[in-house]
matplotlib code that plots the C-alpha trace (Angstrom):
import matplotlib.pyplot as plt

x = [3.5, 3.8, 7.4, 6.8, 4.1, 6.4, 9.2, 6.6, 5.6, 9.3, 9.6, 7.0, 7.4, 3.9, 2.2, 0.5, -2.5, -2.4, -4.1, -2.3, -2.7, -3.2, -4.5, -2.7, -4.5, -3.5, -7.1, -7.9, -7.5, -11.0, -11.5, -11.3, -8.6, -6.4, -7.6, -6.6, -3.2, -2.7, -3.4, -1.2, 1.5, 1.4, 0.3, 3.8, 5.7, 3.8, 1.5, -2.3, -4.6, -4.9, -7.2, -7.0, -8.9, -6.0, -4.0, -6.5, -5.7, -1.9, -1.7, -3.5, -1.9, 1.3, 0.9, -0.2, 1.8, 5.2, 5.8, 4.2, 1.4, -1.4, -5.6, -6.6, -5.1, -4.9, -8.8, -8.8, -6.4, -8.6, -11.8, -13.4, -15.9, -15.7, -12.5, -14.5, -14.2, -10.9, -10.4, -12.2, -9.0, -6.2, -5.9, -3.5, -2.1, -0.2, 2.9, 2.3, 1.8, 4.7, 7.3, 7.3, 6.0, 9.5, 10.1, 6.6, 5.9, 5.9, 7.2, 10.0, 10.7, 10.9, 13.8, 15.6, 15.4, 16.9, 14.1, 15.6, 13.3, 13.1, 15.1, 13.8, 12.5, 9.5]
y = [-8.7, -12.0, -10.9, -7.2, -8.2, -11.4, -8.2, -6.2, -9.1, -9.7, -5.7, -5.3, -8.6, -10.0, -13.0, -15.1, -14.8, -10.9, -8.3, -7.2, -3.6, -3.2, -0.1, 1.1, -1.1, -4.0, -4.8, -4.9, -1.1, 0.3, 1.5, 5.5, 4.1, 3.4, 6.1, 8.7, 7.0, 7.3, 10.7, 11.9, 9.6, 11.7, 15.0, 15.0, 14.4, 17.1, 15.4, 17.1, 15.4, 11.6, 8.9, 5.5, 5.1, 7.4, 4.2, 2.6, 5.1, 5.5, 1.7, 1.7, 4.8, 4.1, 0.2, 1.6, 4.4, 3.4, 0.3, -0.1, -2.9, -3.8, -2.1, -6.0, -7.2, -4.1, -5.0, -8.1, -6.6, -4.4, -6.7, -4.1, -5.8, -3.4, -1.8, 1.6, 1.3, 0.9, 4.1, 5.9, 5.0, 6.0, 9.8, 9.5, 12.5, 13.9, 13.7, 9.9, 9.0, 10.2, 8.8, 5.0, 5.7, 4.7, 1.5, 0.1, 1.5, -1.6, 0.5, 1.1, -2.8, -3.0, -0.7, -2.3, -5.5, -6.4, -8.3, -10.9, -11.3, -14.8, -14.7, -17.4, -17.2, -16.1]
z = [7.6, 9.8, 10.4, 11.0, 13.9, 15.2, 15.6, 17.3, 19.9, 20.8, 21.3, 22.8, 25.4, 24.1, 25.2, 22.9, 24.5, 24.9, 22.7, 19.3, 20.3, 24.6, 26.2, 29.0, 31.1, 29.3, 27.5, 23.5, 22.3, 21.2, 17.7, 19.1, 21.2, 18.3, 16.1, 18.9, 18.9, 14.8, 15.4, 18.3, 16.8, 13.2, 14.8, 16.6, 13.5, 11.6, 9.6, 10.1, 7.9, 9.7, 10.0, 10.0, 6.7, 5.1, 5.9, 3.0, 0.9, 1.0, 0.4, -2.4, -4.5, -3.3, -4.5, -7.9, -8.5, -6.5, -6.5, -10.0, -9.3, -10.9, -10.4, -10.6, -8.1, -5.7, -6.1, -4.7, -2.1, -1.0, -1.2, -3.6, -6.1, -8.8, -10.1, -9.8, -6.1, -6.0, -8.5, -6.1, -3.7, -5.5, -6.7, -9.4, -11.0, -13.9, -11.9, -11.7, -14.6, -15.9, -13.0, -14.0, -17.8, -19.0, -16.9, -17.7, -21.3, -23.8, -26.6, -24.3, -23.4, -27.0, -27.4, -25.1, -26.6, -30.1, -32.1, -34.1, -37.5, -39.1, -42.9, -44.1, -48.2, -49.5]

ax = plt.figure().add_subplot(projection="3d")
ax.plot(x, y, z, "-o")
ax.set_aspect("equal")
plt.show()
């Protein structure tokens, strides 16, 4: 993330001493400020339903179901103190479950890998 937003300084010609996120006139964007922008931003690429609590959201499932992490630490990610928060953020589906069943099922790392039994005598 450091990198992303050091990128985003040098494109944008930031001072280190300047807001993250101006407004046009150069002072801290407001909360409505930058929700308005999120909105415009994914209204003109077609996307209707936006906030910047979605944001939250898309992290979360998309941590879980796509790049196959773990509810513990998305948790702690997210500041939640009970993993039943955190369910409440990620809406997974039928579909999901099935799309990394294969790459993280331990009955299928187990096929994969040829257990050598110990022949010693009885």
């Amino acid at each position: 993330m450091v990198a992303i937003l050091q990128e985003y300084l040098t494109y944008r010609e930031g001072k280190p001493n300047e807001p993250l996120f101006p407004s046009d006139a150069d002072k801290p964007m407001t909360e409505n400020g930058l929700r308005c922008s999120i909105a415009n931003y994914n209204r003109k690429r077609g996307v209707e339903k936006t906030s910047i609590h979605l944001f939250r959201h898309t992290f979360a499932r998309k941590y879980l179901v796509d790049c196959g992490g773990n509810a513990f630490t998305l948790q702690k990610l997210l500041g939640h103190s009970t993993l039943d928060m955190t369910k409440h953020y990620c809406a997974i589906y039928d579909v999901d479950l099935v799309k990394n069943f294969d790459e993280f099922s331990p009955l299928s790392q187990l096929s994969t890998k040829r257990i050598k039994l110990p022949t010693g005598k009885r």
